[in-house]
C-alpha positions in Angstrom: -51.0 21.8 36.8 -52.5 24.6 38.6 -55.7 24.2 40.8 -58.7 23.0 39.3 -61.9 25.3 39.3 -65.3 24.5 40.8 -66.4 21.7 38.5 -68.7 21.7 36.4 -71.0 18.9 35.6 -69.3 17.2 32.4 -70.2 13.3 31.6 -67.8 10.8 30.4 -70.1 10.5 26.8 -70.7 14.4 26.7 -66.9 14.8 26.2 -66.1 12.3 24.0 -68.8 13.0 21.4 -68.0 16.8 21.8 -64.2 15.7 21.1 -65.6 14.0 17.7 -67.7 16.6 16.9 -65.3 19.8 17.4 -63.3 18.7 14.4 -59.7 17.8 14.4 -58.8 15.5 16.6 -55.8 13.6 15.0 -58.4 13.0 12.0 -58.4 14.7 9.2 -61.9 16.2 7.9 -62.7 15.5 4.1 -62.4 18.6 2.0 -64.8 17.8 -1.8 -62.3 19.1 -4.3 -64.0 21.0 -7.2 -61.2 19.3 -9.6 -63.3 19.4 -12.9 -63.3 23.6 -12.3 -59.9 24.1 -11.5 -58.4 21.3 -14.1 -61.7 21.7 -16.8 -58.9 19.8 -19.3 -58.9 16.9 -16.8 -61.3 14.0 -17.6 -62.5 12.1 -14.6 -65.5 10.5 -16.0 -63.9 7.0 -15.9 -63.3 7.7 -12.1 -67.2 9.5 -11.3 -68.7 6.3 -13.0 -66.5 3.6 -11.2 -67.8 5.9 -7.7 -71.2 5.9 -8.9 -71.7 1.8 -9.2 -68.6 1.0 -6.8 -69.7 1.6 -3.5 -66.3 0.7 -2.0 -64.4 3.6 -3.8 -67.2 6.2 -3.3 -66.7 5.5 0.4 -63.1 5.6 0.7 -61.4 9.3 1.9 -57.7 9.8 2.9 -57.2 10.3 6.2 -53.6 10.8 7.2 -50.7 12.0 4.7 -46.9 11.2 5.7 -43.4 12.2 3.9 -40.0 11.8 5.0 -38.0 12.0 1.9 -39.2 14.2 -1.1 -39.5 10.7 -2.8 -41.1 8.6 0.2 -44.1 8.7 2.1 -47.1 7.2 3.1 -50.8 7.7 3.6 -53.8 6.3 5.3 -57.1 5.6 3.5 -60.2 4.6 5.0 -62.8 2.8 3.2 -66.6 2.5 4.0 -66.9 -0.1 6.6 -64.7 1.4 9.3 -61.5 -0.4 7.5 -58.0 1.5 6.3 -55.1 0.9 4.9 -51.8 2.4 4.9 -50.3 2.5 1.4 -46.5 3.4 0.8 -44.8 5.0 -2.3 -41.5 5.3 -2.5 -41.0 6.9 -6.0 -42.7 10.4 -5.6 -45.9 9.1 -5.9 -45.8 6.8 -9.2 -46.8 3.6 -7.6 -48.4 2.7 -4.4 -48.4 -0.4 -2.4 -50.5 -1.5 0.3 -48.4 -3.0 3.6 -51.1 -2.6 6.0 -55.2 -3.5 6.4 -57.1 -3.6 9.4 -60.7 -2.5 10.7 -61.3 0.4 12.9 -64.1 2.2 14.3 -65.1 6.0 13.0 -62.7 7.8 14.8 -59.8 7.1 13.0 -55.8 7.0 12.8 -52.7 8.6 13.7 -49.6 8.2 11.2 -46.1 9.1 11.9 -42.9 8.4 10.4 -39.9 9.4 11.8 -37.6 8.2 9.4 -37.3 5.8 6.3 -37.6 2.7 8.4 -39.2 3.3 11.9 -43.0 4.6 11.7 -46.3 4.1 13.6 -50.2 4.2 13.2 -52.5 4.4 16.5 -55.8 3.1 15.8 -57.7 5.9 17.7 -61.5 5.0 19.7 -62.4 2.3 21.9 -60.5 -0.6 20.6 -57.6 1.3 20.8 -53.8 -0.1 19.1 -50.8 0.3 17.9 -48.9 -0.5 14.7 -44.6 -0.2 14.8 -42.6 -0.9 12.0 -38.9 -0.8 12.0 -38.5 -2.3 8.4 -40.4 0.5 6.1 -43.4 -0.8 6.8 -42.7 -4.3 5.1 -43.8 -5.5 8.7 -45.8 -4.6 11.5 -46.4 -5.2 15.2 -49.7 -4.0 16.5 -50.2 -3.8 20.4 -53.5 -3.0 22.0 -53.6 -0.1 24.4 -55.6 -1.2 27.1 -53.9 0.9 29.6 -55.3 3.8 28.0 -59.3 2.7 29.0 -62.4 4.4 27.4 -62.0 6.2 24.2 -58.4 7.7 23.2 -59.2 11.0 21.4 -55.9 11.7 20.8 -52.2 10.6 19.7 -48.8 12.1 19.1 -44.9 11.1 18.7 -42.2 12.8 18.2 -39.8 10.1 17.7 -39.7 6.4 17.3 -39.4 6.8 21.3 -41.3 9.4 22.9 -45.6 9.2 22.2 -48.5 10.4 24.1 -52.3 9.0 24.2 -55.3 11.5 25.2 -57.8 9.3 26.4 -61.5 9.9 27.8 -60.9 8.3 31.5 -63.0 6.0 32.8 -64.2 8.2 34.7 -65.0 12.2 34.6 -62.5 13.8 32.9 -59.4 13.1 30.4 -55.8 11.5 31.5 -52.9 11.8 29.4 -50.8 8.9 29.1 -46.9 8.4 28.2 -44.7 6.5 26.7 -40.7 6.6 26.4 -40.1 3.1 25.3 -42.0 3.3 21.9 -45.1 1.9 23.4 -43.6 -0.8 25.3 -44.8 0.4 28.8 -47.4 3.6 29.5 -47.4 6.2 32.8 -50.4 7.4 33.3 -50.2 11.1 33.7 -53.4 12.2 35.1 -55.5 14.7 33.9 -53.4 17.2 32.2 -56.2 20.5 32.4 -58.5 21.6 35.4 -61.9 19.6 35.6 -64.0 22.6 34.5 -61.8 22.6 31.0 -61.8 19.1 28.7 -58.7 18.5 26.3 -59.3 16.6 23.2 -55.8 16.8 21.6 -52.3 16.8 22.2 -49.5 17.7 20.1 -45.9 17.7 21.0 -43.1 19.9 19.5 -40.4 17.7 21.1 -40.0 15.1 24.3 -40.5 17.9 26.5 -42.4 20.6 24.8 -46.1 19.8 24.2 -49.8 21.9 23.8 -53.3 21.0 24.0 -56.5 21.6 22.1 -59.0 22.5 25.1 -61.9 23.9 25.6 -62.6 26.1 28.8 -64.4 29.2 29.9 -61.7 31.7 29.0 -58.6 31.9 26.5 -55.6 30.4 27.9 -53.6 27.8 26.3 -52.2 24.8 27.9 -48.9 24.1 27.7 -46.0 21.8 29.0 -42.3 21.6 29.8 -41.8 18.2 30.9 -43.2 15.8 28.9 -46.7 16.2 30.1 -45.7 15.8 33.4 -47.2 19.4 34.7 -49.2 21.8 32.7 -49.4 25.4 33.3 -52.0 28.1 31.4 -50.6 30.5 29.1 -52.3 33.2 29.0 -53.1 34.8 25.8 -53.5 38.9 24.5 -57.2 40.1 23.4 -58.0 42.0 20.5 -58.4 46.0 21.2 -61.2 46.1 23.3 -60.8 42.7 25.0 -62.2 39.5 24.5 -65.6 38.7 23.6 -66.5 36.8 26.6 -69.8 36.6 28.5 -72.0 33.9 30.7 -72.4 30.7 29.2 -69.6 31.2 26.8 -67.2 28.6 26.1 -63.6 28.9 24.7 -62.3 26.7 22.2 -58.1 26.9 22.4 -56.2 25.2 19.8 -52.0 25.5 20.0 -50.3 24.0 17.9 -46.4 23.8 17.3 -44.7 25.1 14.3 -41.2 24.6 14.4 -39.1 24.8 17.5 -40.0 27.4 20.4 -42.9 28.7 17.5 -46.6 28.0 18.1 -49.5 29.0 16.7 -52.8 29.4 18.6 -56.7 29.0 17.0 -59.1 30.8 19.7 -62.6 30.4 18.9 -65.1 32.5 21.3 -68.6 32.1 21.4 -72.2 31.3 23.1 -72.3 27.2 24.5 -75.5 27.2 21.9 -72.8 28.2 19.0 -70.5 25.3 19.5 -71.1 21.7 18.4 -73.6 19.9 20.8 -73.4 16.4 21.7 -74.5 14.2 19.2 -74.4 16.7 16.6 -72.9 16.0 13.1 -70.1 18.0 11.2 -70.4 17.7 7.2 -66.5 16.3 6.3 -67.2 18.5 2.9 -68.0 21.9 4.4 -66.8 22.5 7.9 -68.5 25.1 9.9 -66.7 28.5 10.4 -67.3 29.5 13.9 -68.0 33.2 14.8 -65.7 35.0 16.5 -62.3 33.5 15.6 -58.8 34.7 16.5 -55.2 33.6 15.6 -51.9 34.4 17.7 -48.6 33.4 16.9 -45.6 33.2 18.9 -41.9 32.1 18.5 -40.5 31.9 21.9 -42.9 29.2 23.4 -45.8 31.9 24.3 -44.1 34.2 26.6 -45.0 36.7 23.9 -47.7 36.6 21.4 -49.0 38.7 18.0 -52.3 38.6 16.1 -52.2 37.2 12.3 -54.6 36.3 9.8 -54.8 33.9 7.3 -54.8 35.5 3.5 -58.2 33.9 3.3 -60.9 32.1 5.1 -60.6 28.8 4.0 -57.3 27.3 3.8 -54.4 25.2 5.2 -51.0 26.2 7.1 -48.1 24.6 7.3 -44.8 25.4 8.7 -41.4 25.3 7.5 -39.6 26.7 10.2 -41.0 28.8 13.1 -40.9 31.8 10.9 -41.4 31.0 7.5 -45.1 29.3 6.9 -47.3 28.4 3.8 -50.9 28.5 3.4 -52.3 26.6 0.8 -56.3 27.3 -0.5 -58.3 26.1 -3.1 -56.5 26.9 -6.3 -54.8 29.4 -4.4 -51.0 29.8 -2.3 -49.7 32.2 -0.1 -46.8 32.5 1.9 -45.4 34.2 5.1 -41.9 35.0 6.4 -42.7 36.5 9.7 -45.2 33.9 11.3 -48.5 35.0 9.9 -47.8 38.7 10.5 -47.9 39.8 6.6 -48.8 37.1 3.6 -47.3 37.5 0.5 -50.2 38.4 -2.6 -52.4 35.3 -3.7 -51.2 33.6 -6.4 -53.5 31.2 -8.0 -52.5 27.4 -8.5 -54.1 24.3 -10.1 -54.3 22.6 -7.0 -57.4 21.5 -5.0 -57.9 22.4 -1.6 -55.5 20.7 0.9 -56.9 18.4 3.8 -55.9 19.7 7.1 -52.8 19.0 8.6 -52.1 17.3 5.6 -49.5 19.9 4.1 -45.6 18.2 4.4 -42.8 20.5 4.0 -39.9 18.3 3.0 -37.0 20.7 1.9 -36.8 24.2 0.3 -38.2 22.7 -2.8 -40.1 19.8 -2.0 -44.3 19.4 -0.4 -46.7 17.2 -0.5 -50.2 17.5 0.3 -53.3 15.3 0.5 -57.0 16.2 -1.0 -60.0 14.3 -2.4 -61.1 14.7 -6.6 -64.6 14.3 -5.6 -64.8 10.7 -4.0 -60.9 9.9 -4.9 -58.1 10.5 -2.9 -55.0 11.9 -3.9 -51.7 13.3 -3.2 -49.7 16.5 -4.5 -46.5 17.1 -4.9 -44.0 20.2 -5.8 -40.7 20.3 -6.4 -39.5 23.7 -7.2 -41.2 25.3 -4.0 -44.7 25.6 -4.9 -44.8 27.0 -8.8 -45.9 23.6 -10.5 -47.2 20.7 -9.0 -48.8 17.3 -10.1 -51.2 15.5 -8.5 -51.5 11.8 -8.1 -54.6 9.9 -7.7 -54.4 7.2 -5.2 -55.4 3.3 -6.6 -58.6 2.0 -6.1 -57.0 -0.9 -5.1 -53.1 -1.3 -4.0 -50.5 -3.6 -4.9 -49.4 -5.4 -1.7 
């Protein structure tokens, strides 16, 4: 990593309850679904009266969505006392069956399967730990990561190998933590951004290649080439007539990979008084939409970038290759076969709104996505690239 700047005074509890308050994280925020406008044939009386005298399953909200196979995935649902569970389908979503429960604190879970057999969950917060299974999920070991200290913000694998833990350090500042046994042993990496910037998620394309979500005072993007060994800034192109930036403005970054060398890049511009303050609550059902928002794309690893826009303000991306991307809206789809840089027209679906990051391109044919239908959760599914899909609710309570 480059050298720092002059530091800038940053406690160990402002950062983390920035990090939970800035959205994302490896959480994902809780989109309402107006189901009973887009499906007015649909009846879920049985389900709004069961929420209304059930506090259990008025409380409960997916939080993570995982496919491998058009046929077999999994999902994580928390329910009201800090508690999930991961539930497992392997028949395109006809039945579901629980094969793990634990409590948790309010921060929440990482899922990631890498095949049919070998998965993981990362419990995220200050009891931090981690679930392997090598059998499906019929089994789990959970290890507690208590190398990480403090809070982890933040995890990511990209095989059944190679993972990575953001973590609020102990003291100031974040450290980055890795692993190349499948959790077995952890190297502490230090902290992977200068002291004046904070990191609150990390996302790796492959077990060299990985990005941050950072804040900072001006738009660069972090970005490494050794398995979060070293990070160097990328910088990235203004919009005619430069960016926005003034005193007292902070920058929030967000890079994520697409699909090999692509990447696409969230920068979010605007007065300190304009972002999230510590403390501050974020409504799951309507996220704010900062001012002053850009997107860049690239696909050769950010040595060159180009301005897109989504079709629409709200909405989800997801990536089928570094080129071709979807973007699925409430009741609405779009797609894009130059990364963002033109969208094909709006075409209007039965569908609710996707959760973030929940979209799961299998094949040509074959997504799934995760929403709520009001306080249910539920998955989607398509198998003929997007025309028609179904939607499954998820069970109050799962076979185990």
């Amino acid at each position: 990593m480059e050298s720092d700047d002059e530091p800038q005074s940053h406690s160990s509890t402002s950062r983390v309850l920035r990090a939970l308050t800035l959205g994302g994280v490896s959480v994902l925020a809780l989109a309402i679904a107006g189901l009973s406008y887009l499906h007015p044939g649909w009846d879920f009386s049985n389900a709004a009266s069961q929420a209304s005298t059930t506090n259990i399953v008025a409380s409960r909200h997916l939080a993570a969505v995982d496919f491998v196979t058009p046929a077999a995935g999994w999902v994580v649902v928390e329910g009201p006392k800090h508690d999930f569970e991961v539930l497992h389908t392997s028949d395109a979503g006809e039945t579901w069956h629980r094969q793990l429960a634990a409590s948790n604190e309010a921060i929440g879970e990482y899922l990631r399967f890498f095949d049919a057999s070998n998965g993981v969950v990362v419990v995220l917060g200050t009891q931090p730990g981690l679930y392997r299974t090598s059998d499906g999920g019929t089994t789990w070991a959970r290890q507690a990561l208590t190398r990480a200290g403090g809070y982890v913000l933040s995890a990511d694998f990209v095989d059944a190998d190679h993972g990575w833990l953001l973590a609020q350090a102990s003291t100031e500042g974040e450290t980055l933590l890795r692993t190349q046994d499948g959790g077995g042993t952890w190297i502490g990496l230090g902290n992977p951004v200068a002291y004046s910037d904070w990191a609150y998620r990390v996302v790796f394309a492959d077990s060299r290649d990985g990005w941050l979500y950072t804040e900072s005072t001006a738009p660069y993007a972090y970005k490494s080439q050794d398995g979060g060994t070293s990070w160097n800034r990328v910088g990235l192109p203004g919009p005619a007539g430069g960016w926005p930036i003034a005193n007292g403005v902070r920058v929030s970054v967000a890079a994520r990979p697409t699909q090999g060398a692509g990447v696409s890049v969230t920068v979010v511009i605007g007065p300190a008084e304009a972002l999230p303050t510590p403390g501050s609550s974020i409504s799951r059902s309507d996220p704010p939409q900062p001012p002053n928002q850009f997107q860049l794309s690239s696909v050769d690893g950010g040595h060159s970038w180009k301005a897109f826009s989504m079709p629409a303000s709200q909405g989800t991306i997801a990536y089928a290759d570094a080129f071709n991307w979807w973007w699925i809206g409430s009741g609405v789809q779009s797609k894009s076969t130059n990364a963002g840089g033109t969208w094909s027209p709006i075409r209007t679906l039965l569908v609710p709104a996707p959760l973030p990051d929940s979209v799961q391109i299998i094949d040509a044919t074959h997504t799934w996505f995760g929403a709520m239908a009001g306080t249910r959760p539920l998955v989607e599914s398509t198998d003929d690239g997007g025309v028609n899909w179904t939607m499954f609710l998820l069970p109050s309570v799962a076979a185990s």
